[in-house]
Backbone bond lengths (Angstrom), bond angles and torsions (degrees), N, CA, C in turn:
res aa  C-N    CA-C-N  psi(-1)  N-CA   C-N-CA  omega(-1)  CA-C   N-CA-C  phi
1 X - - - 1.446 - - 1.524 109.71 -
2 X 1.013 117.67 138.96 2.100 137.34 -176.12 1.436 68.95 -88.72
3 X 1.726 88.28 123.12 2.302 115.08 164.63 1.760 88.30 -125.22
4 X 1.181 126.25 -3.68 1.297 104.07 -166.87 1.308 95.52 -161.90
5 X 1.855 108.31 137.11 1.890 112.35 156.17 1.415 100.61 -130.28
6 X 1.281 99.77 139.06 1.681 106.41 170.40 2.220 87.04 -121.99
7 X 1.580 85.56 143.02 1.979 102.12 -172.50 1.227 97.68 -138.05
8 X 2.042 137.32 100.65 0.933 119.69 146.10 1.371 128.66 -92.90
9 X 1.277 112.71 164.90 2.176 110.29 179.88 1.489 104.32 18.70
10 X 1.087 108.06 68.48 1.201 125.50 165.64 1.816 111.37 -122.46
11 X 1.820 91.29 108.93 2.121 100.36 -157.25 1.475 102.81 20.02
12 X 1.573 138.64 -113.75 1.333 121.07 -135.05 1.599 109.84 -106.86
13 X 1.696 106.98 6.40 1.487 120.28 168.86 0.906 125.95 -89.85
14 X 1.772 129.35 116.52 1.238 125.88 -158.62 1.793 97.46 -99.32
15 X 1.192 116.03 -27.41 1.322 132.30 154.72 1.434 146.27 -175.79
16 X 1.128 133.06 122.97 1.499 136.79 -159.92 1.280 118.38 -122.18
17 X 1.173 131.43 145.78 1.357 137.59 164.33 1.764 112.29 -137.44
18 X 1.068 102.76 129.86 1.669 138.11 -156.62 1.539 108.78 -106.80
19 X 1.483 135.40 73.85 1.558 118.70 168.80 1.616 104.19 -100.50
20 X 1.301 79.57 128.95 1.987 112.03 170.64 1.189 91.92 -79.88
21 X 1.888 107.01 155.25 1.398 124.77 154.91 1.687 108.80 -117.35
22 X 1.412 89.53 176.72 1.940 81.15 171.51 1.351 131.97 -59.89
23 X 1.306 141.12 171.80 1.007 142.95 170.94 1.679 118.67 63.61
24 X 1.214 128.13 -134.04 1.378 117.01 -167.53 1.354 115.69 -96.40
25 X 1.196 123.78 110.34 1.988 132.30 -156.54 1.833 79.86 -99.52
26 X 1.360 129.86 142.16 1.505 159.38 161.53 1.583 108.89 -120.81
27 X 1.619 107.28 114.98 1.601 105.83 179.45 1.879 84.73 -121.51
28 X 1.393 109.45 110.29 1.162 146.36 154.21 1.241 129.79 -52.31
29 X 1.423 151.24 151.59 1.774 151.48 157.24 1.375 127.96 144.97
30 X 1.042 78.09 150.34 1.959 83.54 169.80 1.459 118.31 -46.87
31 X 1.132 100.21 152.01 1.741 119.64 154.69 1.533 116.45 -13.08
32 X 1.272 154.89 77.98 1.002 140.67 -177.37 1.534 119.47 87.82
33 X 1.671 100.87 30.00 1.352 98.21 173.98 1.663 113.79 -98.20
34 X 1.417 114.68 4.85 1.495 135.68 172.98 1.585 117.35 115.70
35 X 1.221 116.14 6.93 1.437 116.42 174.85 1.441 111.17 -39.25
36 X 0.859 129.90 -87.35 1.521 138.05 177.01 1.521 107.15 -56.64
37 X 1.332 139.06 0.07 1.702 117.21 134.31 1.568 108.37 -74.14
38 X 1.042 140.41 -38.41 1.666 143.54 164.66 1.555 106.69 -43.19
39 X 1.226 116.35 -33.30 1.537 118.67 -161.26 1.948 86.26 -99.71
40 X 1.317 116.37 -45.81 1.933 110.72 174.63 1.394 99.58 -56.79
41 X 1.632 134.15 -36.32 1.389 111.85 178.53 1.092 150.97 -102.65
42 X 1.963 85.67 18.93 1.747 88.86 -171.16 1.692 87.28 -92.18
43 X 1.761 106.27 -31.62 1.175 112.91 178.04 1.800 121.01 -28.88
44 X 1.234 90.98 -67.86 1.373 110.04 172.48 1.541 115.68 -50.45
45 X 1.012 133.00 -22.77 1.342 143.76 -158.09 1.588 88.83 -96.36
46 X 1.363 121.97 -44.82 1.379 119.01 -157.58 2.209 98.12 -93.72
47 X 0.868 94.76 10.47 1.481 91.32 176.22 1.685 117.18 108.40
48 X 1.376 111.25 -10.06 1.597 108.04 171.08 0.930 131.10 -33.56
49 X 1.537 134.62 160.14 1.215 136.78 142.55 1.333 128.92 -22.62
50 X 0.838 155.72 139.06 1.581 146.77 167.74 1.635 100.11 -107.19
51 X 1.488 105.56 127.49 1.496 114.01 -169.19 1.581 99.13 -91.08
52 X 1.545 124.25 158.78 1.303 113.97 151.56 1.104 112.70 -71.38
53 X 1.952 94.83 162.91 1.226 132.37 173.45 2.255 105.78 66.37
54 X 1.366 88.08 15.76 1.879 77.85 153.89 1.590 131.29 -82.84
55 X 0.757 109.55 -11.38 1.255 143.78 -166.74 2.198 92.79 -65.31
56 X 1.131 110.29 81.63 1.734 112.25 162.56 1.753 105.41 -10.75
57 X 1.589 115.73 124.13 1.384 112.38 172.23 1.583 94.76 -66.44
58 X 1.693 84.52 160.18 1.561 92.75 170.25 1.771 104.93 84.75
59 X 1.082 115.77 -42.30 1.858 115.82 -175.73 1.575 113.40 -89.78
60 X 1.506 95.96 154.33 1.591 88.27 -172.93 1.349 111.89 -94.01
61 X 1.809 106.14 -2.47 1.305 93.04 -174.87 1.738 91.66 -170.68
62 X 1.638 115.63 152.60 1.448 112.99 -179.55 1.460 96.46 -118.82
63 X 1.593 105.69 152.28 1.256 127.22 -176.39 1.734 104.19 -121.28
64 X 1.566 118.82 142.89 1.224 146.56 161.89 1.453 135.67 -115.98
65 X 1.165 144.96 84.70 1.464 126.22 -144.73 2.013 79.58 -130.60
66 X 1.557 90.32 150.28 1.425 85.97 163.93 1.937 105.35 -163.98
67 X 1.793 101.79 139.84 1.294 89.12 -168.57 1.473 113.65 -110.54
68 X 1.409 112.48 149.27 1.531 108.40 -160.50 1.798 100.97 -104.31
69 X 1.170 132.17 173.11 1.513 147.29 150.86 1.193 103.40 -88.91
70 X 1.829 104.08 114.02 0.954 124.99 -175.05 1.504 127.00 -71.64
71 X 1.022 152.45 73.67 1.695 159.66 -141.21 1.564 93.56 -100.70
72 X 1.619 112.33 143.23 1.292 146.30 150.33 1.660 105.76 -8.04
73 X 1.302 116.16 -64.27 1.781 135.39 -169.71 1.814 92.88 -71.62
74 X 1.113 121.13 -45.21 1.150 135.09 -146.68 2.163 110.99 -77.76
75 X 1.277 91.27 -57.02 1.737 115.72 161.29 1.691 101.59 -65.25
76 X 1.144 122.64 -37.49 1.470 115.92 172.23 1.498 118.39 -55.84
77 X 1.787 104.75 -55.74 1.539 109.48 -160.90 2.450 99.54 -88.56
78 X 1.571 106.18 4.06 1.228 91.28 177.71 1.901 89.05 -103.83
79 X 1.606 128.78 -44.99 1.202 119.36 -179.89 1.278 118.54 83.23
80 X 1.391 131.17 -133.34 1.792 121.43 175.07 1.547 126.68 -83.46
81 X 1.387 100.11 0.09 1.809 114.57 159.74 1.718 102.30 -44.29
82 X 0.826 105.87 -43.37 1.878 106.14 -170.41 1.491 116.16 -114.30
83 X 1.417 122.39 150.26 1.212 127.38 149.61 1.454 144.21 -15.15
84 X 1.592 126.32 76.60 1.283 87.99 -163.62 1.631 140.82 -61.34
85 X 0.946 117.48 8.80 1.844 124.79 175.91 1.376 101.33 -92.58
86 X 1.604 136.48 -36.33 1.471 132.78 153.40 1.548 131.94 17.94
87 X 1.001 134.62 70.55 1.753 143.39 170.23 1.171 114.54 -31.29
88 X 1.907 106.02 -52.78 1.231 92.21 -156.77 2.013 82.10 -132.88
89 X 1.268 91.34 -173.30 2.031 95.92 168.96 1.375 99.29 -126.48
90 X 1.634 122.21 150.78 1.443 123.53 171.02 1.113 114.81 -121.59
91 X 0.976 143.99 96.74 1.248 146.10 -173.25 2.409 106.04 -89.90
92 X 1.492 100.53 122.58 1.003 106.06 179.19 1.821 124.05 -135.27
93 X 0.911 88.19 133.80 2.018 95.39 175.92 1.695 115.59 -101.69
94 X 0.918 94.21 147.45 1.720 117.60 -179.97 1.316 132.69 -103.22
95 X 1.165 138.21 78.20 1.446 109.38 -167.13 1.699 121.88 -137.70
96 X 1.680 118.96 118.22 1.020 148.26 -158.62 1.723 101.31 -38.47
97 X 1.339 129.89 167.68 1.456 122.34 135.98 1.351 129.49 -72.45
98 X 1.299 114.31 0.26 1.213 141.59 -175.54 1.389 104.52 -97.86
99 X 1.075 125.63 -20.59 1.851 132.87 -167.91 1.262 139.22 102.71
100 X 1.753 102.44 -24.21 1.379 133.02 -158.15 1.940 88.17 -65.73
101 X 1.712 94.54 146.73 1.563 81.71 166.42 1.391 113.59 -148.17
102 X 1.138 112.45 143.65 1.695 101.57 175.32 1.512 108.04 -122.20
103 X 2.176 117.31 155.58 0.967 121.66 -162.36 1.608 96.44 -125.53
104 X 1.532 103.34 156.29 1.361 98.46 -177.17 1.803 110.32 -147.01
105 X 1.086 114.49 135.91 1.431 123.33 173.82 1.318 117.49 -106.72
106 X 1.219 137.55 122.45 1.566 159.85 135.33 2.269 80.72 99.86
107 X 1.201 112.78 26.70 1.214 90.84 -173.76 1.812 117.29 137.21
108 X 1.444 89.98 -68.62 1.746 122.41 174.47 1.538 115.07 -58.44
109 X 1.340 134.55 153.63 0.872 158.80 -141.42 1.961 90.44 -83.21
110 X 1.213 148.03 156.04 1.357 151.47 126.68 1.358 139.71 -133.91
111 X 1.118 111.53 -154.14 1.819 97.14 -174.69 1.870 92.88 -137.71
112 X 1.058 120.98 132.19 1.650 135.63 162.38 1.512 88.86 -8.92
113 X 1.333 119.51 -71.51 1.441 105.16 -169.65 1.648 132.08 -35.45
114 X 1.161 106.66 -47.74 1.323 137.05 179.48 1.613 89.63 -56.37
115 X 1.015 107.28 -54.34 1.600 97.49 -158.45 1.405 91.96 -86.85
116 X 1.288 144.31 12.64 1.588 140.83 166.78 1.687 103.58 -96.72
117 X 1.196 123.18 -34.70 1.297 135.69 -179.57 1.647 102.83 -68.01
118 X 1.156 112.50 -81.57 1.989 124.61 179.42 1.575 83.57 -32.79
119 X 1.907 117.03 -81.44 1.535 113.02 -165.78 1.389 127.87 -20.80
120 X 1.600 105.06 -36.15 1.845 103.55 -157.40 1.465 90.03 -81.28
121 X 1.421 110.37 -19.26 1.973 103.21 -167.41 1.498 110.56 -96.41
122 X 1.514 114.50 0.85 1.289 113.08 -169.34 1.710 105.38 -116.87
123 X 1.114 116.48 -34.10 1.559 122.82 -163.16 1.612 100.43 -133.21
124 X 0.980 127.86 137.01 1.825 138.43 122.24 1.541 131.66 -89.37
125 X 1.069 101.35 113.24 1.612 119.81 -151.00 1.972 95.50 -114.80
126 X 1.262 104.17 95.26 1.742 109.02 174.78 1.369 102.42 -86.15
127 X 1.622 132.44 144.75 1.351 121.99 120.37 1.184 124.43 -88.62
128 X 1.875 115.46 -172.64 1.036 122.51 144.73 1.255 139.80 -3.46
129 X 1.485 101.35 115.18 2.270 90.81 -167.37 1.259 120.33 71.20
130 X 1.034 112.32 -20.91 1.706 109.01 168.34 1.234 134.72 -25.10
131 X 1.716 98.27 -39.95 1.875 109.63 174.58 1.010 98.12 -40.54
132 X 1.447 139.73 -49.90 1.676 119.22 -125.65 1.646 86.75 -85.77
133 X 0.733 116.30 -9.87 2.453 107.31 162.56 1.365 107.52 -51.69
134 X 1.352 129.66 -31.33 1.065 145.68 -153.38 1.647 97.26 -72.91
135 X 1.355 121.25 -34.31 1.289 118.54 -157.43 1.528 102.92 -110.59
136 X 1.785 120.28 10.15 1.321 119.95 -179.13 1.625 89.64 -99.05
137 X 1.283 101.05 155.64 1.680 120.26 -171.78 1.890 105.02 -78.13
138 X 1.354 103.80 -27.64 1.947 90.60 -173.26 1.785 89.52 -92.38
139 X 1.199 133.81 -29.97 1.667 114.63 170.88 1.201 103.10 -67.29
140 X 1.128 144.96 0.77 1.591 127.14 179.64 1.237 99.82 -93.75
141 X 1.628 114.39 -48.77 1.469 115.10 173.52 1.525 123.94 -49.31
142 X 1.404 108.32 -40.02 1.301 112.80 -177.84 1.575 104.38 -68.81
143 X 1.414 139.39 -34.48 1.287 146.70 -154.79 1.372 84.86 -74.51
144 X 1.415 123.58 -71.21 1.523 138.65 -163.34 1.603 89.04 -48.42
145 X 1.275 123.08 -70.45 1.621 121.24 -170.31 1.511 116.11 -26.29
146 X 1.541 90.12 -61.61 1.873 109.55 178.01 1.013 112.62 -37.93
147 X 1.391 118.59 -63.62 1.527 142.15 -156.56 1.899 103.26 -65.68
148 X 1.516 118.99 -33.96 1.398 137.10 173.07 1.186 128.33 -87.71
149 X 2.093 104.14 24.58 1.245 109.67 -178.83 2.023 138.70 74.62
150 X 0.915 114.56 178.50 1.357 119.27 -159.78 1.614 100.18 -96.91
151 X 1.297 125.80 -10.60 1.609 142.01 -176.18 1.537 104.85 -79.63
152 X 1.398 105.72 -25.53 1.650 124.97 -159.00 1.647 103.45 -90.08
153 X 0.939 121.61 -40.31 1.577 142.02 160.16 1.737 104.23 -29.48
154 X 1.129 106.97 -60.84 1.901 127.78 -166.40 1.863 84.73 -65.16
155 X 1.437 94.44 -70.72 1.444 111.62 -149.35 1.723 92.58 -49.49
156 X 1.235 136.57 -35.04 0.984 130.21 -149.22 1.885 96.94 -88.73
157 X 1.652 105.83 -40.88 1.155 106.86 178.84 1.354 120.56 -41.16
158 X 1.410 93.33 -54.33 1.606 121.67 -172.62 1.327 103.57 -42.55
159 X 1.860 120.29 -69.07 1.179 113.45 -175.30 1.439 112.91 -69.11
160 X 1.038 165.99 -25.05 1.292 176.22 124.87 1.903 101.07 0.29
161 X 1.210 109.72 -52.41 1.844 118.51 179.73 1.835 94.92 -79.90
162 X 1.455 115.99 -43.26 1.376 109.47 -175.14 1.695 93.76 -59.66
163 X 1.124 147.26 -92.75 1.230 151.56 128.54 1.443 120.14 60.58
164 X 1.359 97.43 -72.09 1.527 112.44 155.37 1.286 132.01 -43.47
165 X 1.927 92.96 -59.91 1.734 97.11 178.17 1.348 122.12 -56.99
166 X 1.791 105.28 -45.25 1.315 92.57 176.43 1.554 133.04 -84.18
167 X 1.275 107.52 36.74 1.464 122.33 -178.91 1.360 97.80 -112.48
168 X 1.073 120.85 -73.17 1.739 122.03 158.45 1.685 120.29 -11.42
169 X 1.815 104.55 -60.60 1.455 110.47 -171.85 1.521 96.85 -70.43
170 X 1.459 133.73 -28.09 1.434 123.35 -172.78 1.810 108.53 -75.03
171 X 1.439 111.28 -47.38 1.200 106.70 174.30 1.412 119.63 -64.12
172 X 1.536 131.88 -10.61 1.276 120.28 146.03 1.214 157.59 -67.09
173 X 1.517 90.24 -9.81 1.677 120.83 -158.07 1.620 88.05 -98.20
174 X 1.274 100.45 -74.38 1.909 99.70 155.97 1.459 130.52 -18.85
175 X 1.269 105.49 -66.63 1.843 107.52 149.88 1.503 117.86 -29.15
176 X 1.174 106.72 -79.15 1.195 123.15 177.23 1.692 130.63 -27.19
177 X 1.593 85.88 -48.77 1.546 99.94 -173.30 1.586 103.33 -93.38
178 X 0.990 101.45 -9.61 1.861 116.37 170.10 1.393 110.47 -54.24
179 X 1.154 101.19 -66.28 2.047 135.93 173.26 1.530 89.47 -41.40
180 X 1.494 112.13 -82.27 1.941 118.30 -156.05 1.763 81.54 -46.27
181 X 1.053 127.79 -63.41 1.572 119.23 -151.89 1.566 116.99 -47.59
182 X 1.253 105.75 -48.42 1.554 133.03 169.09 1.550 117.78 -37.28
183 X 1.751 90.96 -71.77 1.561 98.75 -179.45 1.948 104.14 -62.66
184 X 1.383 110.78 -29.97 1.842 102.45 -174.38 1.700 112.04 -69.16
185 X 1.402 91.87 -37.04 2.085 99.34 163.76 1.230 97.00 -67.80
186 X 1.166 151.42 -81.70 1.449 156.88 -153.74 1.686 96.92 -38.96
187 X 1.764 123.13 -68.90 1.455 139.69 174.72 1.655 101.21 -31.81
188 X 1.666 103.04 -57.82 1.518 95.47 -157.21 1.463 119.68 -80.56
189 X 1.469 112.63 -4.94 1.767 139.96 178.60 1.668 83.62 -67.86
190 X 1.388 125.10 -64.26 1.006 130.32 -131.06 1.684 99.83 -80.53
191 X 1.712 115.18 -54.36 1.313 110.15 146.13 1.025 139.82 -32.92
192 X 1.295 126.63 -52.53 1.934 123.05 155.98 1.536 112.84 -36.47
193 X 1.008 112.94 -74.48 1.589 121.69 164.13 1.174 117.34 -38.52
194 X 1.070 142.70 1.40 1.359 141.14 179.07 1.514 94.77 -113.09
195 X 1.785 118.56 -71.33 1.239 122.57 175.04 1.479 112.47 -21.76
196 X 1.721 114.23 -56.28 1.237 118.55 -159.47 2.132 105.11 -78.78
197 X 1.155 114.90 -21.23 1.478 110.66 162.60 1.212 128.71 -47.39
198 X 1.498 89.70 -60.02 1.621 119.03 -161.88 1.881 93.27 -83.51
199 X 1.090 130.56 7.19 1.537 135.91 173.68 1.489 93.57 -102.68
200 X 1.220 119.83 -54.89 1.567 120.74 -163.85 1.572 109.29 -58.83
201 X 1.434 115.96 -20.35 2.038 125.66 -165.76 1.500 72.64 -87.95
């Protein structure tokens, strides 16, 4: 769970700080009260692109840092990136007026990727219109999966390879019974042909 955003010179934020509480956080406002710079920096936070000209006029460079609650699954999928005595993880972005950007985990140096990988396990980030996923059949599956825990992940793998095999073993059997049919037309051609020899003497 995101407990914390820090946003410097970031387009019209010269600086912000963001504390979450538990459960369901709602960031509210008017037209141009910065929603969508909040939405460019979580972006950024999670490994995005960095667009030109975000970058605060006047600054040489904007900062995004944001700190997560560190969970069991969570210290697993970051590993020796962090501290092991570590509470929380911070994941932070860098980015030049120039464009250049650098990414960072628990501190240490990373690559966008890294911060797209940690992102998908730490945050779900919707925009606008987003519902309409809602009405495709593999986001529903995936919702239901989510919703059935981290056990559900395996189980699903599992059946998915079971799944396979027995799709595999059917298209062989099919083969198979392809062949017996063949060779029993082939047998019974061959019997006619015999009948019809042994008729002709």
């Amino acid at each position: 769970m995101l407990t914390e955003l820090h946003v410097e010179n970031l387009l019209l934020i010269e600086r912000a700080e963001l504390r979450l509480g538990p459960g369901l956080n709602v960031l509210t406002g008017e037209t141009g009260a910065g929603k969508t710079v909040l939405a460019h920096a979580l972006d950024l936070l999670l490994g995005g692109r960095a667009r030109g000209g975000i970058v605060r006029p006047g600054a040489a460079e904007a900062w995004v840092e944001g700190s997560f609650a560190l969970t069991p699954e969570l210290r697993e999928l970051v590993g020796e990136r962090i501290a092991a005595d570590a509470e929380d993880l911070v994941l932070a972005r860098r980015v030049s007026a120039e464009g250049r950007t650098r990414a960072y985990v628990g501190g240490r140096s990373a690559t966008a990727a890294d911060l797209q990988e940690i992102g998908a396990a730490v945050l779900s980030f919707y925009g606008q219109h987003e519902h309409r996923r809602l009405t495709l059949a593999s986001s529903q599956l995936d919702i239901l999966d989510g919703f059935c825990g981290p056990d559900q992940v395996e189980r699903r793998r599992s059946f998915a390879a079971a799944h396979a095999s027995e799709r595999l073993l059917q298209r062989r059997i099919d083969e198979l019974r392809e062949r017996a049919g063949a060779r029993e037309r082939e047998l019974d051609l061959l019997v006619w042909e015999l009948e019809e020899i042994e008729q002709a003497d």
